[in-house]
Every structure is written in structure tokens, then in C-alpha cells.
TIKEVEX-900053 format. One line per 10 residues: number of its first residue (from 1); their letters; for each residue x, y, z of N, C-alpha, C. Coordinates in Angstrom, 2 decimals, always signed. Layout:
N
NUM	A	X/Y/Z/X/Y/Z/X/Y/Z | ...
This chain:
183
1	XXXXXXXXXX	+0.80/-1.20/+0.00/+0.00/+0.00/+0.00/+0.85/+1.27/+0.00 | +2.29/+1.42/+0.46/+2.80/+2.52/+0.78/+4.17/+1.91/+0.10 | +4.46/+1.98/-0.78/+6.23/+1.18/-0.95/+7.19/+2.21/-0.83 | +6.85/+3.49/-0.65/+7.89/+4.75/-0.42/+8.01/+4.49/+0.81 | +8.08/+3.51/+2.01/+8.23/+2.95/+3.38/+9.53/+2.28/+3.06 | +10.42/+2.97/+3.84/+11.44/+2.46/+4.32/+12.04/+1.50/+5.36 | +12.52/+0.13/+5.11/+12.32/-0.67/+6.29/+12.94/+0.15/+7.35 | +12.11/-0.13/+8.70/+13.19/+0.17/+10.01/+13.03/+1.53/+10.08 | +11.92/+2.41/+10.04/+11.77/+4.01/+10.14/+10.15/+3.63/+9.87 | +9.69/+5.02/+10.87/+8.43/+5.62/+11.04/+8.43/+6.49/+10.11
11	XXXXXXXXXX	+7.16/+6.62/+9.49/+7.25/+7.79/+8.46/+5.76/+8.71/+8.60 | +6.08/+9.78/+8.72/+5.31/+10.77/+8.45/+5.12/+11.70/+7.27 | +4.33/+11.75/+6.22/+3.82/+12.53/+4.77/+4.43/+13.83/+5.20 | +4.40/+14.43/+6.17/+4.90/+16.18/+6.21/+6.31/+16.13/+6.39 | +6.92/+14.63/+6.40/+8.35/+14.82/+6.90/+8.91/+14.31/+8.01 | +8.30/+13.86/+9.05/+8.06/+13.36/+10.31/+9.07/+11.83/+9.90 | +10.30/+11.76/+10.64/+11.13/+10.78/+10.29/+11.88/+10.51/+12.04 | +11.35/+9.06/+12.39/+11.93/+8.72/+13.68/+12.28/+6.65/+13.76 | +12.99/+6.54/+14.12/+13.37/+5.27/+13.89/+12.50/+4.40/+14.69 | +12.22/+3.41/+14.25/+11.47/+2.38/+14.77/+11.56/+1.25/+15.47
21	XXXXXXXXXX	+10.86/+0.77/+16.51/+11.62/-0.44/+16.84/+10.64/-1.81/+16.96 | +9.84/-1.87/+16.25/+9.33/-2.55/+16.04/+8.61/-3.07/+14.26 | +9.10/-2.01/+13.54/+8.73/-2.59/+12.40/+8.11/-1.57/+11.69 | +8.05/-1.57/+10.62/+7.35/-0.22/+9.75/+6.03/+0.28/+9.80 | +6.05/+1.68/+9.92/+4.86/+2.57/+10.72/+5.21/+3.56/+9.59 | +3.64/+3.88/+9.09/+3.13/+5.14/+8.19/+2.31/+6.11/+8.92 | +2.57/+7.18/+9.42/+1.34/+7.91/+9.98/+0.88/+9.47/+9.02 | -0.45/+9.09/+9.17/-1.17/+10.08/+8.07/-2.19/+11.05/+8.78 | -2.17/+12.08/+9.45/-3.05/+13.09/+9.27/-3.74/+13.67/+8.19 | -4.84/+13.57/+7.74/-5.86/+14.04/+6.59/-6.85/+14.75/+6.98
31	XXXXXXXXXX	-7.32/+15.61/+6.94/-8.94/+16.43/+6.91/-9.98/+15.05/+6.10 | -11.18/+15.08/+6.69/-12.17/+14.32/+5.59/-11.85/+14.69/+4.79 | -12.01/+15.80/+4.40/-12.28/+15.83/+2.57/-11.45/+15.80/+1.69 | -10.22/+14.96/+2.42/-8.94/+14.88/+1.91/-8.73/+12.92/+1.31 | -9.61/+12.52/+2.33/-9.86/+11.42/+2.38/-10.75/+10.14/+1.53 | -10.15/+9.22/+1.06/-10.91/+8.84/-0.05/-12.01/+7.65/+1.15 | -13.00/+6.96/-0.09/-14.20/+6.62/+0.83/-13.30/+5.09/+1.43 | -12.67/+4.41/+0.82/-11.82/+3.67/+1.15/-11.48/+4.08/+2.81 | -10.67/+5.23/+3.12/-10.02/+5.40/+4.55/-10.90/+5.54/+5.32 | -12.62/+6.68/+4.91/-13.03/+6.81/+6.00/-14.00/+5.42/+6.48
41	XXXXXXXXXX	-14.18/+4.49/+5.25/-14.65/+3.15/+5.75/-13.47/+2.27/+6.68 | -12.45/+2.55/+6.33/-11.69/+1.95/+7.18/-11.56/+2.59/+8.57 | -11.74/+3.75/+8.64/-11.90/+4.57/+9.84/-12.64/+3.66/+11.02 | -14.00/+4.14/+10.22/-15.27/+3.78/+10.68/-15.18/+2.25/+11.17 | -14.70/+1.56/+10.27/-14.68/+0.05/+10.49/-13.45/-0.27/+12.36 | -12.22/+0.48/+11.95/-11.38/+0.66/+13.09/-12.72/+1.21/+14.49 | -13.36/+2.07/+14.21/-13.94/+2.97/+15.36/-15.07/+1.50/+16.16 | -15.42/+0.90/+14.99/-16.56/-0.34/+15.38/-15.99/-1.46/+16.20 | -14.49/-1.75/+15.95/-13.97/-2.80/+16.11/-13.72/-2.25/+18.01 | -13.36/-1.21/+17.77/-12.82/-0.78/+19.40/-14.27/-0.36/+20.24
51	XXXXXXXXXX	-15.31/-0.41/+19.44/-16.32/-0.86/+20.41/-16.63/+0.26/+21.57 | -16.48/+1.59/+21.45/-16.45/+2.55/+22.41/-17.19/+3.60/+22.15 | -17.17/+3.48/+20.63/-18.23/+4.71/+19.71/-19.77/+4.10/+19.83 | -21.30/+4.83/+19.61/-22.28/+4.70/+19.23/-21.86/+4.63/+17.74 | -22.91/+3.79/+17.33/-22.92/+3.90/+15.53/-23.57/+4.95/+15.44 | -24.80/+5.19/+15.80/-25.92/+6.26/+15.81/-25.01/+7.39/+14.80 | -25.38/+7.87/+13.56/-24.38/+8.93/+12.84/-23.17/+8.73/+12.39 | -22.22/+7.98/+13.04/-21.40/+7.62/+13.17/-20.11/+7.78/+11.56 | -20.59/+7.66/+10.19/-20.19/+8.27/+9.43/-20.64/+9.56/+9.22 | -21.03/+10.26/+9.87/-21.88/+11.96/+9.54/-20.40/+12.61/+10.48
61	XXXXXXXXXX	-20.19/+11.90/+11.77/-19.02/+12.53/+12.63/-17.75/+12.35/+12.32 | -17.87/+11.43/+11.49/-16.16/+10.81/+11.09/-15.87/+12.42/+9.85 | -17.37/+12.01/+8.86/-16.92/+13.31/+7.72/-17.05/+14.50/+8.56 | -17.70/+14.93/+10.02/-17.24/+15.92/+10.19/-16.34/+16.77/+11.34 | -15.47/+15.93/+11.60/-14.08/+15.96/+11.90/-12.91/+17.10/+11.68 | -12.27/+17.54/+12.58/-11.64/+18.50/+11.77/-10.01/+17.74/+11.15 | -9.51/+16.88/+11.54/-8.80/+16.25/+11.34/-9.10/+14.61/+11.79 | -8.64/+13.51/+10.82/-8.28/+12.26/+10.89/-6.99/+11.91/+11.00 | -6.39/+10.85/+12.24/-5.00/+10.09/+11.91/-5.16/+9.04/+11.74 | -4.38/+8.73/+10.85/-4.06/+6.68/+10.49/-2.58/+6.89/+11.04
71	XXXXXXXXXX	-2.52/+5.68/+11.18/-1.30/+4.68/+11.66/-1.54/+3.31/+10.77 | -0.46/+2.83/+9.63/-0.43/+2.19/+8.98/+0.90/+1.23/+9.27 | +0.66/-0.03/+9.22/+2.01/-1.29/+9.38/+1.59/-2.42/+8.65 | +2.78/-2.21/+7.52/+3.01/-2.79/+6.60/+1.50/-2.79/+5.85 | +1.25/-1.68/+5.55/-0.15/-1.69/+4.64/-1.82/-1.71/+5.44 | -1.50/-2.19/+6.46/-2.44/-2.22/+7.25/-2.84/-1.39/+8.36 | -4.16/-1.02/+8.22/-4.37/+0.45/+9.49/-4.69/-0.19/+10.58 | -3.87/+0.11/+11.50/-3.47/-0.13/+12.66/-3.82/+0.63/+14.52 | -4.07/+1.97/+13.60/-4.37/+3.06/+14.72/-5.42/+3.99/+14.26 | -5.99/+4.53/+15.15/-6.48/+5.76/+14.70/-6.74/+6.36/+15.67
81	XXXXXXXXXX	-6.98/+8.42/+14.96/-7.84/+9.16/+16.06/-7.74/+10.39/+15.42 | -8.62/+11.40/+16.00/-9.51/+12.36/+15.77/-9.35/+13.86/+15.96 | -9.13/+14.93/+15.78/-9.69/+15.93/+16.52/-11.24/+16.27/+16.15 | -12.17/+16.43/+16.47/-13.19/+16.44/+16.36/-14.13/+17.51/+16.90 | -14.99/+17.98/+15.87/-15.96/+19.23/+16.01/-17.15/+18.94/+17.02 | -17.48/+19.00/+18.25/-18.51/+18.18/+18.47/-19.64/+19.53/+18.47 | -21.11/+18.91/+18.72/-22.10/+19.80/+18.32/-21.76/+20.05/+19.89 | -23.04/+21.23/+20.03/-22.77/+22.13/+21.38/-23.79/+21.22/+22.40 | -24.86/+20.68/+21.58/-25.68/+19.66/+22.36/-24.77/+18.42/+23.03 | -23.70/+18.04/+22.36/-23.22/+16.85/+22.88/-21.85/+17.37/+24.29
91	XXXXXXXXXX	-21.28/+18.67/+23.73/-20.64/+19.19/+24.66/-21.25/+19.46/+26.34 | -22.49/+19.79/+25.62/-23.42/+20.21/+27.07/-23.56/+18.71/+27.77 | -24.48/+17.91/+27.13/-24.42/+16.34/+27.99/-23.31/+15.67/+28.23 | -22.08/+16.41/+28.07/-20.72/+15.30/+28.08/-20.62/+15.96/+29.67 | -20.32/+17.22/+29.48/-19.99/+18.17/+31.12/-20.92/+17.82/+31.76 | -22.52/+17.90/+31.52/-23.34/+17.17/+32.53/-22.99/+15.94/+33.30 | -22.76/+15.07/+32.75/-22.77/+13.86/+33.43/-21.03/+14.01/+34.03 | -20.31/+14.63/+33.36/-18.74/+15.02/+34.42/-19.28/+16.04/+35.80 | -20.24/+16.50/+35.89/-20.57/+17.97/+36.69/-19.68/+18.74/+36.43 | -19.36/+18.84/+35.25/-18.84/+20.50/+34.57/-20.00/+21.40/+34.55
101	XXXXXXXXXX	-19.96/+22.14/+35.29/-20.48/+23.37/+34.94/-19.91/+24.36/+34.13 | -20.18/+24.96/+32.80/-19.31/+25.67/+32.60/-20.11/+26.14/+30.92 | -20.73/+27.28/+30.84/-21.07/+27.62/+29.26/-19.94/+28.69/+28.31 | -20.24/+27.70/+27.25/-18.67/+28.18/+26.79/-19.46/+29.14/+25.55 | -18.91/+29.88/+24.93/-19.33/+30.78/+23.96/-17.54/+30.39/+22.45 | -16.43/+30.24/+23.54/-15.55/+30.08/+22.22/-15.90/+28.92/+21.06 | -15.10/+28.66/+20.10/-14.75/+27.09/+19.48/-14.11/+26.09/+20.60 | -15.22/+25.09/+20.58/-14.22/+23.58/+20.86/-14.14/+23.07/+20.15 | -13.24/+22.47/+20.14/-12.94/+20.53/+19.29/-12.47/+19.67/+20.50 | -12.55/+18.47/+19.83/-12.47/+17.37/+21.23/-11.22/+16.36/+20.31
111	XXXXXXXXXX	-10.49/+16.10/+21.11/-9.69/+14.60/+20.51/-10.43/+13.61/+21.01 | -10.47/+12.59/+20.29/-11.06/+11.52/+20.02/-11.47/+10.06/+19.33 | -12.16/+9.72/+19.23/-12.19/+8.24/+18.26/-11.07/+7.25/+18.17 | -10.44/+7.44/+19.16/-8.69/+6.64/+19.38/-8.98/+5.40/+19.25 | -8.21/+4.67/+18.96/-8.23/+3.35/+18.93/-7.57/+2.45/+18.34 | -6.62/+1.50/+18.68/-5.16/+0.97/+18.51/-5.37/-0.43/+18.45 | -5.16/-1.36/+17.41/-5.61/-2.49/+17.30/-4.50/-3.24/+18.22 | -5.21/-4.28/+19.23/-4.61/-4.44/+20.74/-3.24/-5.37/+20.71 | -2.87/-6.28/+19.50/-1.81/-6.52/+19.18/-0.48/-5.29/+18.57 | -0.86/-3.91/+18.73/-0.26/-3.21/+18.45/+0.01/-1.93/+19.22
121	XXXXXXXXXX	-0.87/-2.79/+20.85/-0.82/-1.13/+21.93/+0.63/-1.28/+22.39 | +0.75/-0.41/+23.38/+1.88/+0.06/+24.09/+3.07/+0.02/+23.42 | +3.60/+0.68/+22.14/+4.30/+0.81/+21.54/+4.22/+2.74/+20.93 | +3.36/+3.16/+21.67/+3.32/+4.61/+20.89/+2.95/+5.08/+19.98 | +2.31/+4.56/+19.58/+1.36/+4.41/+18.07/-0.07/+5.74/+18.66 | -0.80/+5.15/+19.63/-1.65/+6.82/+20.05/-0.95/+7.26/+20.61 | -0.27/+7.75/+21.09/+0.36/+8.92/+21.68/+1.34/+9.56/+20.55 | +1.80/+9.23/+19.92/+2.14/+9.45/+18.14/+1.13/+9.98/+17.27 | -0.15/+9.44/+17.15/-1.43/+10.19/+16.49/-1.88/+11.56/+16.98 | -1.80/+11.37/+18.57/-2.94/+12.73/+19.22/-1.77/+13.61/+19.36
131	XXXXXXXXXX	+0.04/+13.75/+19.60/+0.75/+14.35/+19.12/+0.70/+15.32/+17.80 | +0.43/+14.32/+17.02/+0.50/+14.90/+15.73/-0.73/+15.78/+15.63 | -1.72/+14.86/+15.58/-3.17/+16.24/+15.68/-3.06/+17.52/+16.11 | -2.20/+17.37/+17.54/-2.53/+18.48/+18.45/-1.42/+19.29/+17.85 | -0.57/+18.90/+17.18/+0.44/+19.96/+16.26/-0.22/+20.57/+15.03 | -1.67/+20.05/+14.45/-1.93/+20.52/+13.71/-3.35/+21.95/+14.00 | -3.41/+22.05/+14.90/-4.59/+22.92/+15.52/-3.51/+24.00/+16.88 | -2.33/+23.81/+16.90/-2.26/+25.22/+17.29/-2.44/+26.53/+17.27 | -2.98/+26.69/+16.52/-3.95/+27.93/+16.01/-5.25/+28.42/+16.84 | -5.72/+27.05/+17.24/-7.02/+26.94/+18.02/-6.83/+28.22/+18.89
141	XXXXXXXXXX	-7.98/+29.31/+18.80/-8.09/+29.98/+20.15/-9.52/+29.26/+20.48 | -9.57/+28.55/+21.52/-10.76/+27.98/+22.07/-10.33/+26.96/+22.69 | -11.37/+26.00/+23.27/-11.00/+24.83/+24.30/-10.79/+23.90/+23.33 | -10.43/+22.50/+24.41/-10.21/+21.75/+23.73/-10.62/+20.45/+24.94 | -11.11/+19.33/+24.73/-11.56/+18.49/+25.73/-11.09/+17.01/+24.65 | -11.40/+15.83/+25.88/-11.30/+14.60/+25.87/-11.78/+14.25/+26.85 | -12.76/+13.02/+26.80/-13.28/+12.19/+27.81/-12.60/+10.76/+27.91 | -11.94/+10.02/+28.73/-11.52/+8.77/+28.91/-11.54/+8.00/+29.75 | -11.82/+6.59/+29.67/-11.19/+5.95/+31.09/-10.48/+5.53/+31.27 | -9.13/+5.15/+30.26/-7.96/+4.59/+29.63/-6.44/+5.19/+30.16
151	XXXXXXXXXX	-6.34/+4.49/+31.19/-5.31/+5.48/+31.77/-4.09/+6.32/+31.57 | -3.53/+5.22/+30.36/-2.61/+6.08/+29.07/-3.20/+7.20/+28.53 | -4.40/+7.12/+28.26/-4.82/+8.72/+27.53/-4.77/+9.46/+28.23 | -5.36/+9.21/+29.56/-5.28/+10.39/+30.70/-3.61/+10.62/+31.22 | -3.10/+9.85/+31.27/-1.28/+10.21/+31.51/-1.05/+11.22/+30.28 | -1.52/+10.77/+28.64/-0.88/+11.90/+27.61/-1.87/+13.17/+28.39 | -3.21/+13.32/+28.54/-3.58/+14.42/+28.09/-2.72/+15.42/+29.24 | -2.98/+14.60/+30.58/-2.00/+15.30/+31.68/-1.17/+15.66/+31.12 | -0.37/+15.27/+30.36/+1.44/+15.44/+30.13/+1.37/+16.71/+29.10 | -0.02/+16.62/+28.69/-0.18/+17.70/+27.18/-0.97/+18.78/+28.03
161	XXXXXXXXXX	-0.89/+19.31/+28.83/-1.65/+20.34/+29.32/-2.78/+20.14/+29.49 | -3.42/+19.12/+29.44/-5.51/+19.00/+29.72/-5.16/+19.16/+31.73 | -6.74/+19.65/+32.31/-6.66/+18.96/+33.82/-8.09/+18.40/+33.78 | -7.87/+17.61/+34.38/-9.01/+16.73/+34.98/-10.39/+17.57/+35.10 | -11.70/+17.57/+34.90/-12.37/+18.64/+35.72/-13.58/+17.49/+36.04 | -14.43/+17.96/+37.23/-15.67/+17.20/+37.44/-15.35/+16.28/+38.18 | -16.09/+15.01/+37.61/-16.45/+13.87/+38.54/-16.50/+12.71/+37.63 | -15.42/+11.71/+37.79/-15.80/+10.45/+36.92/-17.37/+10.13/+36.71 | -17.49/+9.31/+35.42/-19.02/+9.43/+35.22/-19.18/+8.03/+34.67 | -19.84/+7.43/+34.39/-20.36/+6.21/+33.63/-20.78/+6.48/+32.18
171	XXXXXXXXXX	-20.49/+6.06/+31.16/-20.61/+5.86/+29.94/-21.76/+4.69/+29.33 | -21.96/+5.06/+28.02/-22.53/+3.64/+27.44/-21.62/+2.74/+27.38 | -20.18/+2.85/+27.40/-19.25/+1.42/+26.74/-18.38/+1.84/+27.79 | -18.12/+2.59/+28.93/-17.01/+2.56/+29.94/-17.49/+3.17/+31.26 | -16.78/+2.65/+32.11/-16.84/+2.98/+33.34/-16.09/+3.83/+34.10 | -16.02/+5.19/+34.53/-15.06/+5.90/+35.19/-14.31/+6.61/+34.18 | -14.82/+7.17/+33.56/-14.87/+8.19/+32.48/-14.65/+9.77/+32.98 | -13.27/+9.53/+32.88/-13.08/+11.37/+33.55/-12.90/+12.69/+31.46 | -13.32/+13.25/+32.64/-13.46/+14.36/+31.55/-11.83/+15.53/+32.05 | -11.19/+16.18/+30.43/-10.52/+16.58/+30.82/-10.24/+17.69/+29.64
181	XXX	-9.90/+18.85/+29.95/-9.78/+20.33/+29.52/-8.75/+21.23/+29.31 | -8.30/+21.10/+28.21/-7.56/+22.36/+27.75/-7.80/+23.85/+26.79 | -7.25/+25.03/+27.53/-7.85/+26.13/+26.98/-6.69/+26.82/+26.69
């Protein structure tokens, strides 16, 4: 799928060149509409498999996304995740059930839709994706959130400037779901 992959190096399309130690890694940041129907079915298909998303819309949110990452090995997508536009209705019920209080008037986007096929976690593969995203939205004047219960995500977002806010909450697909905020 990619033969401009060099054995034994990570590769990034903007230039992004770091050595590997486990075997060849493609990582792709795209906008939807950059994206052919091929990736965002594969998206979508990745988002189903990790079992954490509602389908409900579920291709309506993928196309409206402000950015997509793949993580590709040896041809095969391997990772993914999101920065993501969410509506103001879903922002409001997310802080509800955290007891965020808090009405926002700026832009948010949320990182999101992560998900690392499990023969391929703890190797840096998301924390490599939501890196890259979050290099591509420095521009953002507005918030920025993630909800998780995954304790690696919550170690990156800590490490990336998010704090904790509220009250762990219960989810449809997780339990102890902290909400967390950067502005």
C-alpha cells in the first residue's frame, strides 16, 4: 500500500522521520475531505472494532471531523484518532454527566475516536497520532476536551496540558470516564 516505506523508520507525509523499533509505521493526518471513501470506511470500520463509539451517525461525525490520523504497518491500518468538532448539544451532555459546569461561547474541538488495534498497543502508536493532531490545531483559540477511562490517555492528556475537571461518570461502553480540559 505505501512502498515509499522504508524498512526500520516511522514515516510521516509532512516529513516526520523517527526510527522504529518494532517494524514499519506510516502515519497520516488528513482532513475528511482529503480522504478517499476507502479510509473513511476503514476509519469507521477501526472505530466499530474498538467498540467505544455509538454507531448512531457515526459516518456523519467521522466526515465531520476536523482532522483524521491513520497509523499504517506494513499496509495495514493499525491506529487511529480524531480531533473532532462536536455539536454544542453533545458538549453540554458530556460536562453534565462530568458535573462540569461551565457555558462556553468560544470554538471547541475534542480529541477523540482513538483506537489501537490491541496486538499493536503500548508501543506509541496513540500517543504518536494525538501528538500529531494536536500539532496541527495550534492555532485553536478555544477549548479543547477529551473524555476517557484509559489510563494512558489520561497520563498523555495530563502530560499535554488537559486537567481533569468534574467527577468520573459512567458511559454507554465505559466505566469511570473522567473528563478533561484544555484552553
Amino acid at each position: 500500500m505505501h512502498p515509499q516505506i522504508s524498512p526500520g523508520l516511522m514515516f510521516y507525509r509532512d516529513g516526520y522521520f523517527e526510527l522504529d523499533f518494532i517494524g514499519n509505521y506510516y502515519f497520516e493526518i488528513k482532513r475528511p475531505s482529503q480522504c478517499s471513501i476507502s479510509e473513511i470506511h476503514s476509519f469507521y470500520l477501526q472505530l466499530r472494532k474498538g467498540n467505544k463509539v455509538s454507531p448512531v451517525n457515526l459516518h456523519e461525525r467521522i466526515f465531520s471531523a476536523k482532522y483524521l490520523g491513520f497509523c499504517y504497518h506494513r499496509g495495514n491500518l493499525v491506529g487511529i484518532s480524531a480531533i473532532k468538532k462536536p455539536t454544542e448539544n453533545y458538549v453540554e451532555t458530556v460536562r453534565k454527566k462530568a458535573g462540569v459546569v461551565q457555558q462556553s461561547v468560544e470554538p471547541i474541538l475534542e480529541i477523540g475516536f482513538s483506537f489501537t488495534e490491541e496486538s499493536f498497543r503500548q508501543k506509541g502508536i496513540s500517543t504518536r497520532l494525538k501528538t500529531m493532531l494536536l500539532s496541527k490545531i495550534t492555532d485553536h483559540r478555544g477549548s479543547l476536551f477529551s473524555t476517557t477511562a484509559t489510563p494512558s490517555s489520561q497520563r498523555f492528556l495530563l502530560a499535554n496540558g488537559f486537567i481533569a475537571c468534574g467527577h468520573p461518570y459512567q458511559g454507554l461502553f465505559d466505566d469511570n470516564i473522567i473528563y478533561f480540559e484544555r484552553r
